[in-house]
KENUKE-985546 format. One record per residue: residue in one letter; y, x, z of N, C-alpha, C, O in turn. Coordinates in steps of 0.001 Angstrom, whole numbers, plus 500000, padded with zeros to 6 digits. Layout:
BEGIN
AYXZYXZYXZYXZ;...
***
This chain:
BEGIN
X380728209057552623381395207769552502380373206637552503379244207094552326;X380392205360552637380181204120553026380711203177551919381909202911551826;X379679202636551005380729202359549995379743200543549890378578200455550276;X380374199556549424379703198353549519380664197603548721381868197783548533;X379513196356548121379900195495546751380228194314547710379501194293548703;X381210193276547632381391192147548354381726191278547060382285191770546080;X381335189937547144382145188586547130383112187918547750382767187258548730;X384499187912547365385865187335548086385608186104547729384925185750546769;X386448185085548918386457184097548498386773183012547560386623181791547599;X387375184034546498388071183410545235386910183629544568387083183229543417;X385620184139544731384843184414543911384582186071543446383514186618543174;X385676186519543459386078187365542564385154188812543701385001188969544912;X384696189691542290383180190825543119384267191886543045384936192133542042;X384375192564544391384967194196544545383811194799545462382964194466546290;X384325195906544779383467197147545689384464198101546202385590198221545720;X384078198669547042385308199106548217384400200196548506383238200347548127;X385547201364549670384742202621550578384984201329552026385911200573552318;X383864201559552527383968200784554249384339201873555055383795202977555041;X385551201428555957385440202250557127386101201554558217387196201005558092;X385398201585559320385019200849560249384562199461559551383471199434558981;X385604198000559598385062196861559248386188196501558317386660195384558104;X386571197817557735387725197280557061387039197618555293386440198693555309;X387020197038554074386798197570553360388184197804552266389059196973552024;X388033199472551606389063199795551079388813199788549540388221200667548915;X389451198462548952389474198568547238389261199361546658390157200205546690;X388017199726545729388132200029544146389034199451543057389840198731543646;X389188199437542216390097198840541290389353197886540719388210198040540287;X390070196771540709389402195495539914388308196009538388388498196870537529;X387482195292538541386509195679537373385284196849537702384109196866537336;X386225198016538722385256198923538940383546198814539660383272198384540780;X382907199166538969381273198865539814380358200441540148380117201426539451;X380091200127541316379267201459541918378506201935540620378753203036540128;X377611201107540100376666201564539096377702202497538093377526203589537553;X378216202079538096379322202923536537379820204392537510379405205439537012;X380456204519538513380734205722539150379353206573539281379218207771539032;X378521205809539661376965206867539807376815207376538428376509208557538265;X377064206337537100376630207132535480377691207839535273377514208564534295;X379351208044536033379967208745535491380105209970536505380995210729536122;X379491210385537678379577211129538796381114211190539403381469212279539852;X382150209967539449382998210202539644382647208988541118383522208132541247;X381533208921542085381840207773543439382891208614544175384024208156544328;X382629209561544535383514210752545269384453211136545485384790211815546455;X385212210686544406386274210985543674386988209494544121387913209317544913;X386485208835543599387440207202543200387117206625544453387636205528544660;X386377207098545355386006206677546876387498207427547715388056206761548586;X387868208401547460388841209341547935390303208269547196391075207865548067;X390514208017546318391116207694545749391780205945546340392921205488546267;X390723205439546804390503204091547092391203204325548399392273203728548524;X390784205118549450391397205564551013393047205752550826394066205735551516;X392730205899549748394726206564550055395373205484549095396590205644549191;X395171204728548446395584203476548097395729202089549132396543201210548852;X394928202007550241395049201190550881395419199957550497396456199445550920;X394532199300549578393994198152549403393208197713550019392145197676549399;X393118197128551487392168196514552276391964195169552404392822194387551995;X390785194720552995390106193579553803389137193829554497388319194749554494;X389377192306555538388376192566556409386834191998556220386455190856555962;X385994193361556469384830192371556002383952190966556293383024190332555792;X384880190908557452384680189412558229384779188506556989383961187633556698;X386104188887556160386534187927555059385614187382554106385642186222553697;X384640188436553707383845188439552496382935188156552735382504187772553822;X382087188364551115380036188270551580379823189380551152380232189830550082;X378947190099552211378440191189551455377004191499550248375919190992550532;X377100192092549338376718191693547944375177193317548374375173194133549297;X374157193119547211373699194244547400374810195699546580375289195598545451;X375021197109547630375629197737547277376107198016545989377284198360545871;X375151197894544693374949197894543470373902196973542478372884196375542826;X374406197055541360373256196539540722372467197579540047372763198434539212;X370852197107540938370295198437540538369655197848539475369319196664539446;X369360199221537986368278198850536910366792198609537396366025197746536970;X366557199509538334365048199192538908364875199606539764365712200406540184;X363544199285540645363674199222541783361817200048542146361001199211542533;X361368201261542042359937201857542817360252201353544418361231201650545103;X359086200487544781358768200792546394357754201262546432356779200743545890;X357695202704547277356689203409547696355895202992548923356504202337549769;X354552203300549144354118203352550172353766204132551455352616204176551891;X354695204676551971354530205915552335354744206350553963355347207326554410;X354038205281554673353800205217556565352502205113556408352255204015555908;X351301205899556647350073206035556791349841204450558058349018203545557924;X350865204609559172350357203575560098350782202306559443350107201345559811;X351670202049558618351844200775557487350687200104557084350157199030557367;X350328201506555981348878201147555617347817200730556698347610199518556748;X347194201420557466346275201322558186346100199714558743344951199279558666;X347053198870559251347192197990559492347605197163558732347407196057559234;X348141197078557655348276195883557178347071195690555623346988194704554891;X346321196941555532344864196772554926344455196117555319344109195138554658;X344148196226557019343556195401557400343630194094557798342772193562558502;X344665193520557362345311191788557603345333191777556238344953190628556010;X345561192386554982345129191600554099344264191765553223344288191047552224;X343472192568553356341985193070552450340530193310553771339365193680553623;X341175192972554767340110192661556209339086194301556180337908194467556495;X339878195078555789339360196389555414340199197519556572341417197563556747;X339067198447557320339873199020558480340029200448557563339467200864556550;X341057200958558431341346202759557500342492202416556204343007201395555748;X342553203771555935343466204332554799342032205067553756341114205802554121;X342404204392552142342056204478551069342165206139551088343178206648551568;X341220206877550616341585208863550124342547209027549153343145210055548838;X342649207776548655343555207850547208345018208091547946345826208853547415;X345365207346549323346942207479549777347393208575549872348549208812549522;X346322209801550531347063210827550655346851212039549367347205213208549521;X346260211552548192346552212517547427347718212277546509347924213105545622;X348648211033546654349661210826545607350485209800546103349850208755546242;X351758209713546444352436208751546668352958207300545664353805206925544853;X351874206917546343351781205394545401353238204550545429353857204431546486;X353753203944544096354523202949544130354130201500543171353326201570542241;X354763200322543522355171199736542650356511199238541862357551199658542369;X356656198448540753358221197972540520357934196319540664357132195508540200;X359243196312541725359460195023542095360876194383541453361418195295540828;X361267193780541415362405192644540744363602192808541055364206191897541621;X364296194168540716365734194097540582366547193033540793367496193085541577;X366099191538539812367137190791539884366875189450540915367260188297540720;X366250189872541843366235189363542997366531189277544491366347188457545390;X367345191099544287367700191466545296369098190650546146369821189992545398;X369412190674547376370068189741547924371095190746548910370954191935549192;X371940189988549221373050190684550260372831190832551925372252189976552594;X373411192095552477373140192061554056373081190316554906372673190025556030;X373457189753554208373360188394554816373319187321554442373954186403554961;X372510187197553388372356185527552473371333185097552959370529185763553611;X371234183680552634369779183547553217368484183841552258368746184348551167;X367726183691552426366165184154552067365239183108551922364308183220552721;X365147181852550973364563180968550651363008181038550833362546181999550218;X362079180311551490360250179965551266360159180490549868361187180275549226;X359350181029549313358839180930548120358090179933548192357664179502549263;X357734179252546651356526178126546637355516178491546962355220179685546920;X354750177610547354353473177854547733353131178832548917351986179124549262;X354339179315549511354022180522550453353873179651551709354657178719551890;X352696179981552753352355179601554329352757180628555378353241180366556479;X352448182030554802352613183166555321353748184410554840353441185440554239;X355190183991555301356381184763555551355946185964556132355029186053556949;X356930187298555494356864188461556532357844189342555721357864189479554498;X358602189875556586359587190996556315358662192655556167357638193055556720;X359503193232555261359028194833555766360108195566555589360762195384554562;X360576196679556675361680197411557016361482198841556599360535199599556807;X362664199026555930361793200136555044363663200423554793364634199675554913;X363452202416554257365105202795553691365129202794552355363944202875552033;X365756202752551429366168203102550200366933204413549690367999204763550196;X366491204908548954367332205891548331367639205418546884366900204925546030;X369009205733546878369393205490545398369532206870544798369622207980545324;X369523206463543525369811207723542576371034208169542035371794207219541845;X371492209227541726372853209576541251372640210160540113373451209770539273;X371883210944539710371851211842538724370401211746537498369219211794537837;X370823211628536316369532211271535599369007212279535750369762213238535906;X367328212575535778366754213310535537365316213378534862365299212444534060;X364028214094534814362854214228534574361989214939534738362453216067534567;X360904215006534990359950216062535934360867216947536674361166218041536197;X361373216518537901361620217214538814360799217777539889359742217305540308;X361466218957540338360640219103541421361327218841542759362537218611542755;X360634218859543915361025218288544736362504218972545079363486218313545420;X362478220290544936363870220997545672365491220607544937366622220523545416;X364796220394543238365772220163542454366096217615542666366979216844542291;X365184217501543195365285216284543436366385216047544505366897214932544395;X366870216797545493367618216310546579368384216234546187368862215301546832;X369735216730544862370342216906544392370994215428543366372189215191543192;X369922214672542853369452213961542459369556212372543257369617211310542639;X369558212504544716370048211518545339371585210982545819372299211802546397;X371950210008545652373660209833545451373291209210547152374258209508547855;X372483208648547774372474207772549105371520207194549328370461207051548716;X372019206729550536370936205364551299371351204093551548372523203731551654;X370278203353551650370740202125552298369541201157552530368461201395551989;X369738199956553408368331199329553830367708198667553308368110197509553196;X366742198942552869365820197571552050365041196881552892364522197582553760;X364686195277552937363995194168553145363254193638552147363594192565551647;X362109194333551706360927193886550825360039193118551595359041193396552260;X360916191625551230360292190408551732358905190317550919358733190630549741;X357797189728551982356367189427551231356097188411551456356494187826552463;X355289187873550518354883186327550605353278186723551282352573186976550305;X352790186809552041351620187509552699350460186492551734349922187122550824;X350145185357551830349218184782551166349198184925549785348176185315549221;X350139184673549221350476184764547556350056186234547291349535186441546195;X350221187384548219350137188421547835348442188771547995347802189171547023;X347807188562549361346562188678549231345308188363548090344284188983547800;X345905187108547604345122186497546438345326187120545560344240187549545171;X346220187520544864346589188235543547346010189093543601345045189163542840;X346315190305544612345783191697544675344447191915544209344102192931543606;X343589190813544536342357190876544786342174191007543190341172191697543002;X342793190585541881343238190811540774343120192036540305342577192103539202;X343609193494541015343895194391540525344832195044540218344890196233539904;X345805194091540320347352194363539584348196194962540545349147195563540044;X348118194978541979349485194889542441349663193572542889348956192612542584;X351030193572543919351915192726543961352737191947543160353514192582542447;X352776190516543079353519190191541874354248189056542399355220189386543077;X354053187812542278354754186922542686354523186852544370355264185992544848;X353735187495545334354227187612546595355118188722547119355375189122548254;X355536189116545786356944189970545867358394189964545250359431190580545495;X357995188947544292358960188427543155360282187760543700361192187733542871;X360553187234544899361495186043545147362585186724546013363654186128545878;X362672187913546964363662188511547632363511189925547653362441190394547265;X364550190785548105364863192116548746366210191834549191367034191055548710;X366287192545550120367246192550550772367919194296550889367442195346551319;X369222193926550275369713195709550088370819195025550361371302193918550123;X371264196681551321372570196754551940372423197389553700371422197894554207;X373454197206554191374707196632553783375826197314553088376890196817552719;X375282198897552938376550199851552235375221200982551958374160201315552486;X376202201361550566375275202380550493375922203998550916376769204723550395;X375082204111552072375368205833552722375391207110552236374487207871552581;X376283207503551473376321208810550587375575209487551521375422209289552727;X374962210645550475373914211463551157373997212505552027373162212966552806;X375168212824551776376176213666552954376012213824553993375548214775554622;X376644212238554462376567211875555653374931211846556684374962211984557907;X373993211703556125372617211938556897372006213155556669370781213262556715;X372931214329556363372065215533556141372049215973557792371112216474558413;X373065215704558161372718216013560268371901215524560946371875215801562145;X370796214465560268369330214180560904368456214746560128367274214508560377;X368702215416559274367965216020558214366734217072559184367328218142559318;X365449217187559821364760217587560540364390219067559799365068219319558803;X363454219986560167363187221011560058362111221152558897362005222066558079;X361232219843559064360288219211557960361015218678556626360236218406555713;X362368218487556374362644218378555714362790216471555515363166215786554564;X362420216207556544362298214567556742364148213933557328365033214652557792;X364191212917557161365507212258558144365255211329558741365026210185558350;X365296212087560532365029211697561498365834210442561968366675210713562825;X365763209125561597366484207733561272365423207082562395364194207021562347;X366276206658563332365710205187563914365414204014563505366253203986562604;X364974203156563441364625201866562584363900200845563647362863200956564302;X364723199974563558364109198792564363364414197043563661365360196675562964;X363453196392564069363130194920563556363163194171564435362677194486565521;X363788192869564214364031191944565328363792190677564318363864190556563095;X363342189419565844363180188320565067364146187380565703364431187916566774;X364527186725565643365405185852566198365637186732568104365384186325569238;X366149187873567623366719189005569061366066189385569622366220189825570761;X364859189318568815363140189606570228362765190956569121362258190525568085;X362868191998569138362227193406568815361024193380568548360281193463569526;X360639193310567741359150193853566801358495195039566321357289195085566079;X359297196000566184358991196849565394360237197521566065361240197023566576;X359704199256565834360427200595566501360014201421565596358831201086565560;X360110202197564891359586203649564208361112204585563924362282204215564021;X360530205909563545361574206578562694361077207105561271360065207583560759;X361967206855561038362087207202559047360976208750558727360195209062557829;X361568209560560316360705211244559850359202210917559692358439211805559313;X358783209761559949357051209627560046356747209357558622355547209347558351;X357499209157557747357297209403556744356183210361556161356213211541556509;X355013209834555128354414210989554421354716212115553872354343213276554041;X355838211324552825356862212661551925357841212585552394357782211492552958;X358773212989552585360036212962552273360502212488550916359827212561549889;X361894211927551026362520211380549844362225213003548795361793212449547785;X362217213465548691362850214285547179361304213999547146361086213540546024;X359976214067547953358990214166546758358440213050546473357399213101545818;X358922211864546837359011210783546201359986210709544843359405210316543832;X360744210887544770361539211187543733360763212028542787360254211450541827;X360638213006542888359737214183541858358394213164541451358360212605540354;X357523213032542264356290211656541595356917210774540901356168210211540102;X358568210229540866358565209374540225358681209647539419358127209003538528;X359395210678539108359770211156537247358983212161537106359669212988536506;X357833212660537312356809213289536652356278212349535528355704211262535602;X356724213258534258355946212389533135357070211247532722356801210477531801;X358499211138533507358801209992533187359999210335533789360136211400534390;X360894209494533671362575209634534278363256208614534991363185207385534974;X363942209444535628365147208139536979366276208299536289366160209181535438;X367547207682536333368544206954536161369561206481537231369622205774538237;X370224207170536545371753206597538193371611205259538310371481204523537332;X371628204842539566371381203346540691369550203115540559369156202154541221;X368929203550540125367310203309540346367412203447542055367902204359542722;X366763202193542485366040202352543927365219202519544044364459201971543245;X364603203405545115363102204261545934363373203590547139364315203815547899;X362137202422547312362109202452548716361244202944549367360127202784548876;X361290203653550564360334204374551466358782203655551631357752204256551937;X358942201986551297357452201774551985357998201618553369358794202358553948;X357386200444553824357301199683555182357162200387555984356042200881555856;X357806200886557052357320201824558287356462201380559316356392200170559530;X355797202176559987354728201967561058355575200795562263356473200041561889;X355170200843563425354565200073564592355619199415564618356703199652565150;X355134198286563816355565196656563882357296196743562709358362196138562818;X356807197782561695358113197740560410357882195642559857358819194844559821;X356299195285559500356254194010559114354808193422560161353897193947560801;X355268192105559859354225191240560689352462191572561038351692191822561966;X352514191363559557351506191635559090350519192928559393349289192965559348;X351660194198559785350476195436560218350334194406561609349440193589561392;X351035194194563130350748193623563947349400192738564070348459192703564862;X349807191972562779348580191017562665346569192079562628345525191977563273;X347040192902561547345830193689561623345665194196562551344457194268562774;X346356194713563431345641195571564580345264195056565532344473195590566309;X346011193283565758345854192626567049344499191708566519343671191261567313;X344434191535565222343200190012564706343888188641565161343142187706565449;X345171188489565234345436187380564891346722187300564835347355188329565070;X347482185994564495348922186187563767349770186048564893350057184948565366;X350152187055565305350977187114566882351716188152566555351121189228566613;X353129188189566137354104186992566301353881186176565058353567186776564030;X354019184778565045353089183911564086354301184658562741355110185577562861;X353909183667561359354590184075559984355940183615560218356200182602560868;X356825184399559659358641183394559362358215182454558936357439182303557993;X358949181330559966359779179839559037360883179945558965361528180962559221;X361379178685558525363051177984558396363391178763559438362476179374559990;X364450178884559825365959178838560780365362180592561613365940181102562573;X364523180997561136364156182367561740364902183640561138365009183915559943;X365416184388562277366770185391561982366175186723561865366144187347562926;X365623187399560682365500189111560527366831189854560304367657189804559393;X366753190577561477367455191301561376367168193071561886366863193391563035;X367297193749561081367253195217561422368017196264560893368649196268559836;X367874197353561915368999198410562180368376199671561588367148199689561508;X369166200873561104369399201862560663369544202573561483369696201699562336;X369679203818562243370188204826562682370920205186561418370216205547560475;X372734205129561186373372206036560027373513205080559258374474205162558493;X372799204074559186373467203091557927373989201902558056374877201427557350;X373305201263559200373943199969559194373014198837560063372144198886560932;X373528198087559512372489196330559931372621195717558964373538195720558143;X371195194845559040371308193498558115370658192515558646369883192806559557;X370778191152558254370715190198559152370402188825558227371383188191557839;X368838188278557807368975187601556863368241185817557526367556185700558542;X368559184946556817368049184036557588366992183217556534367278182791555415;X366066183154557028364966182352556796365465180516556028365788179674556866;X365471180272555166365376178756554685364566178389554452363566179097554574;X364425176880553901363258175705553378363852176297551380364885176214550716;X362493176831551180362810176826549685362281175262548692362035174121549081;X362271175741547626361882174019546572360732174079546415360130175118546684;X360056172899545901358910172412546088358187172835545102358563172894543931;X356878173220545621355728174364545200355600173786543342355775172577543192;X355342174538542170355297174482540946354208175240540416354466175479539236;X353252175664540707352607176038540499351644176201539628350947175187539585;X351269177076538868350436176023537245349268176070538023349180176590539135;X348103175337537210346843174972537902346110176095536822346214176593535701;X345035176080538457344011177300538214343244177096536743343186175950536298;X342600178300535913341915177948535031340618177614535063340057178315535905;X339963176954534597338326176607534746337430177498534033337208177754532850;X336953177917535263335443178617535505334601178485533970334236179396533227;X334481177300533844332898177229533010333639176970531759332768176679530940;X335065176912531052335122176459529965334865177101528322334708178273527981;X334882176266527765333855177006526612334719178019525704335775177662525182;X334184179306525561335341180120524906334690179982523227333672180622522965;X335140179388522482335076179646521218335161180856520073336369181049520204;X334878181537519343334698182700518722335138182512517310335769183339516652;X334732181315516907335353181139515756335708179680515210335040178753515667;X336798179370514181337332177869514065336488176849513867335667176695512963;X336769176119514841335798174925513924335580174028512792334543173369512718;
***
């Protein structure tokens, strides 16, 4: 099933099963997140079809599928890395550290956005860039899993847009920390989230799902990969995540940016210069799924830069009161 959170125009938030462009009511109040903690999507998705409470999704806005508690993005396209090291740490190759452990970070749940809202400048940002990447959500709590008992563990998919602020992000890093505020201001999830069911028929021999994925900028194609080029596969991303620690029904895993031309920025590293230049205003990302969908977000003028001012170098640190 195909299941997605909308905004009607009265305001009022339903979540529905989609099929074709029609979406079919949950019951007022009901939210994906609560069917994933009670294992009943399956059920009340079946339930929803034969009630025939519809609209068209023309009608609505589409919302991210759920509200997720948190959100790991992994890094996990070796050709990701390779190129976009090198546009923003001017460093060629992959780190030894990538392939002994599938690295993540946590990015901002409550920033995530719908298959089609727009996508505001962050302050201070010069350098816009999308990265196209899948999501897996979670269904089932668990802890130190292993990978076989992890597949079990996944309720679906759906597309993430881990928008980067490319400059904001370069500077920080150099910090130590991670990504922080050149990751803080968007994601883009949706447009439905794809029970897991349904993509076990690309499910490859490697154990990967063989998913097409493509990026467009205002209708001009950027980026081509498939999902199987993946390092791990989803379950052993999942198992790294709760080693030592635990997932939670609606937690998102995103795959990590995929290879040749998933975001600007690898392009930029491999070519040495910014071709196709950074998103501005009125610029249209949009990209496709094999199995899940489209999303389609538009570029705005965000508010004016706030920034606190840098701290000074030489000032005198005191030790004790005066």
């Amino acid at each position: 099933m195909r299941f997605a959170t909308v905004e009607e125009p009265d305001g009022a938030v339903r979540c529905g099963v989609v099929v074709d462009d029609v979406l079919h009511r949950l019951p007022p109040g009901t939210r994906i997140l609560d069917l994933l903690r009670t294992d009943t999507l399956l059920e009340v998705g079946r339930s929803a079809l034969s009630a025939r409470d519809t609209v068209s999704l023309t009608e609505v806005r589409l919302l991210p599928p759920l509200e997720a508690p948190t959100v790991r993005d992994f890094v996990a396209f070796e050709e990701h890395v390779e190129g976009v090291r090198r546009s923003v740490e001017g460093e060629a190759g992959v780190v030894p550290e990538w392939y002994e452990a599938p690295a993540f970070y946590f990015t901002n749940p409550h920033s995530l956005i719908g298959a089609h809202d727009e996508v505001a400048v962050p302050p201070g940002c010069a350098v816009l860039d999308y990265e196209l990447e899948v999501a897996a959500i979670i269904g089932r709590e668990g802890a130190d899993l292993t990978p076989a008992q992890a597949r079990s563990h996944i309720a679906g998919y759906t597309i993430f847009n881990d928008w980067s602020a490319r400059d904001l992000q370069s500077r920080e890093m150099r910090v130590g920390l991670g990504p922080a505020k050149g990751k803080d201001f968007a994601g883009t999830l949706g447009p439905v989230l794809v029970t897991a069911d349904e993509l076990e028929p690309y499910r490859d021999a490697d154990g990967f799902l063989h998913l097409a994925m493509t990026a467009s900028v205002n209708a001009t194609e950027v980026g081509r990969d498939l999902l199987s080029n993946m390092g791990w596969p989803f379950e052993e991303l999942l198992a790294h995540a709760a080693r030592g620690s635990r997932v939670r029904p609606g937690d998102v895993l995103g795959s990590g940016t995929c290879g040749h031309g998933g975001c600007l920025a690898e392009l930029w590293g491999r070519r040495g210069v910014q071709q196709p230049p950074p998103l501005r205003p009125g610029d249209v990302v949009e990209m496709t799924v094999e199995g899940i969908g489209v999303i389609a977000n538009t570029v705005v003028e965000g508010v004016v830069d706030t920034d606190v001012p840098p701290v000074r170098p030489a000032r005198r640190r005191d030790r004790q009161r005066p």
